[in-house]
N, C-alpha and C positions, 0 to 999 in steps of 0.2 A: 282475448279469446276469439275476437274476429281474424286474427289474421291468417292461422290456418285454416281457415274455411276459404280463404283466396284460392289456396292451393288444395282444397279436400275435393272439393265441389267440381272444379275441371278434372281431377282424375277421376269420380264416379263419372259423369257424364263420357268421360273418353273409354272407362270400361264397359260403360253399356251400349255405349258404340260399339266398339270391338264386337263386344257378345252379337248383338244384334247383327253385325256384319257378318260375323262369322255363323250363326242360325241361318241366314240368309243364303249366303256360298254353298252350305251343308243342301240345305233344300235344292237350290239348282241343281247340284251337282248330282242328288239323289232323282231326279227329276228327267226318264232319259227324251231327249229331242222326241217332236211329235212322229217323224219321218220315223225312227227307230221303232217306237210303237206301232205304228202301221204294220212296218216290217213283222214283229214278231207277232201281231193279229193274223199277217197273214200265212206266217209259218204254221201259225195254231191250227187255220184254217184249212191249209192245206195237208197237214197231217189227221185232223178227225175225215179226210177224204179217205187215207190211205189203205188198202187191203193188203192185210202182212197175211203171210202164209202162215197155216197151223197156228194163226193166233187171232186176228179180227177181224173186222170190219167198219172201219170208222171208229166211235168210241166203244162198239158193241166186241164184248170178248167171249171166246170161246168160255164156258164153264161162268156165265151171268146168269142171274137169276132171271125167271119171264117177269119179276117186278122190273128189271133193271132194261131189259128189254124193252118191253112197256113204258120206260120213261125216258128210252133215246129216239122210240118210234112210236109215240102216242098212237093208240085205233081211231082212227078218223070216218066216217060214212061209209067210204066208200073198200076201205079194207074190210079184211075179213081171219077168219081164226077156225081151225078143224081139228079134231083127231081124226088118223091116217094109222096105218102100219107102222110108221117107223116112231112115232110119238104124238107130238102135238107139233101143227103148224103157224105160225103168225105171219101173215100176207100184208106188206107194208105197200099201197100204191105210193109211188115216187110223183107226187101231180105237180110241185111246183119246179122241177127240173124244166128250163127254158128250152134245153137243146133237142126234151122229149120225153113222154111220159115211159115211165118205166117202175122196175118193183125189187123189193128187199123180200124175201122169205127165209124166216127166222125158224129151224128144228130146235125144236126142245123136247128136253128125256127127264125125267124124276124132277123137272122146276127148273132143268138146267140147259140152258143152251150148248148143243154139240155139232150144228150146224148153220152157218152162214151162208146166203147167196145172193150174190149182188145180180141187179137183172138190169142195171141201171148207168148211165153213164157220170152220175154224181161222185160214185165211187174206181177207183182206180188203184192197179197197183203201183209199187215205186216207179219201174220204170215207164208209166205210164199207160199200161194194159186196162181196160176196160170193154164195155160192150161196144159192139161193133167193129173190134179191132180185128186185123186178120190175122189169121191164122200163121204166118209166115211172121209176125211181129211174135207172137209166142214162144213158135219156135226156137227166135236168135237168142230169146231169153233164157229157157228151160231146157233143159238139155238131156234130161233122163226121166222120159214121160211115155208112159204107156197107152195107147187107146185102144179104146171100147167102142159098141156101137149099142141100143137100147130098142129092142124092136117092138116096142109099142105102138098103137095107132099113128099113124103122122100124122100132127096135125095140118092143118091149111096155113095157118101163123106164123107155123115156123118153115116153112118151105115146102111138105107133103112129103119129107122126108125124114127116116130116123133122126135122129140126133146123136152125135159123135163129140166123144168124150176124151178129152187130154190129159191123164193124172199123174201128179207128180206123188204117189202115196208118204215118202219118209216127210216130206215139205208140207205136206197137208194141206193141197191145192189142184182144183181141178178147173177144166177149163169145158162149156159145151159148147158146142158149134153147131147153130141153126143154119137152113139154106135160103141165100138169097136167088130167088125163079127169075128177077129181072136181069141179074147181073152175072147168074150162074157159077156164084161161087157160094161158101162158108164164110160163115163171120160168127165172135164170139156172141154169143147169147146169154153166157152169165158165167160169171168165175164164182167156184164153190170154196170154201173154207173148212176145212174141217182138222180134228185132230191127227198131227201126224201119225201114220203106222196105224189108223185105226180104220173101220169100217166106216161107211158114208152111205146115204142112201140117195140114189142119181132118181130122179122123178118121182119119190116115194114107192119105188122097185129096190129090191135086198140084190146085193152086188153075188148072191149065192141062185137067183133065178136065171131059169132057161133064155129069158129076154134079156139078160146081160152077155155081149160076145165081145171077146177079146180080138179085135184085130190088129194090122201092120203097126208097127210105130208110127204116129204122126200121120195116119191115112185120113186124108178128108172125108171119104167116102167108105161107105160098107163096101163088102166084097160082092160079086154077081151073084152069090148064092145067098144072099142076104140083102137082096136088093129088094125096095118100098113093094115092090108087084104081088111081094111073096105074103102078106100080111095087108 
């Protein structure tokens, strides 16, 4: 009876090698290189960046609930939250952006978000569009945009002048352009998101009021008849 155990005894052990070896190869193989993972942390990261037209902003999506809202932009001190004319507002300060403090405000209607606006250079769209960008970068991008002008008070902040609006309405993407008094031009001041084909509220103003005017395509500036002097 002993002498098939000469030969039983090295085949388990060489089967359980095998298994073992082969558990082992499965796991590496299942396993992708550290560099790989880098990589796709940083795709992940560079896409919760991204502003798609007529659909997000980061993880936040048109038609989220303000729960869901609330738990991609927690309220922190120094935000804040209002009812306005066009719904409810949530005012996100952007304080740990390195490159500059800036702001998300969030429209919400019936619990539901129908407005996004980035005010912030964390967010961007694909090809790169964000705040601060000029106006002339827009442009090469979009190609069938209408502007407005919003004659409301100027602020001092944004240049003491109107603010001038880029909209692309089927794409559900709007562009406004504050003025820089140092450098005397326009620069984007916050790209809007909204539902394509639908109505949007530019400053918490109805795009149906006498302070909304349609001017040229793509005019950086109101017209003389609508210049800052006159309000």
């Amino acid at each position: 009876m002993k002498t098939p155990l000469k030969f039983t005894l090295p085949a388990i052990l060489f089967s359980t090698i095998a298994v073992t070896t082969l558990a082992v190869t499965i796991i590496v193989l299942a396993t992708p290189p550290a560099h790989v993972s880098a990589q796709s942390a940083g795709m992940q990261s560079v896409m919760n960046n991204i502003i798609d037209p007529g659909a997000s902003v980061g993880q936040l999506k048109l038609g989220d609930t303000r729960a869901r809202a609330l738990e991609l932009f927690p309220q922190k001190a120094e935000d804040q939250a209002w009812d306005d004319p066009c719904g409810q507002t949530l005012d996100w300060i952007d304080t740990s952006n390195p490159i500059g403090r800036g702001e998300v405000l969030i429209r919400i209607k019936k619990d539901h978000v129908f407005q996004i606006e980035s005010a912030t250079t964390r967010f961007k769209t694909a090809e790169g569009i964000t705040t601060f960008s000029a106006p002339d970068d827009v442009r090469n991008i979009y190609k069938d945009m209408r502007a407005y002008t919003l004659l409301t008070q100027p602020s001092p902040a944004l240049g003491d002048r109107p603010l001038v609006f880029w909209i692309e309405k089927k794409r559900g993407i709007a562009f406004a352009f504050a003025f820089d008094p140092s450098r005397h031009k326009r620069y984007v001041y916050k790209i809007i998101v909204f539902e394509p084909s639908k109505e949007f509220c530019p400053e918490l103003e109805k795009t149906n009021s006498p302070k909304w005017q349609q001017i040229a395509p793509y005019a950086t500036e109101p017209p003389p008849e609508l210049s800052p002097e006159r309000y």
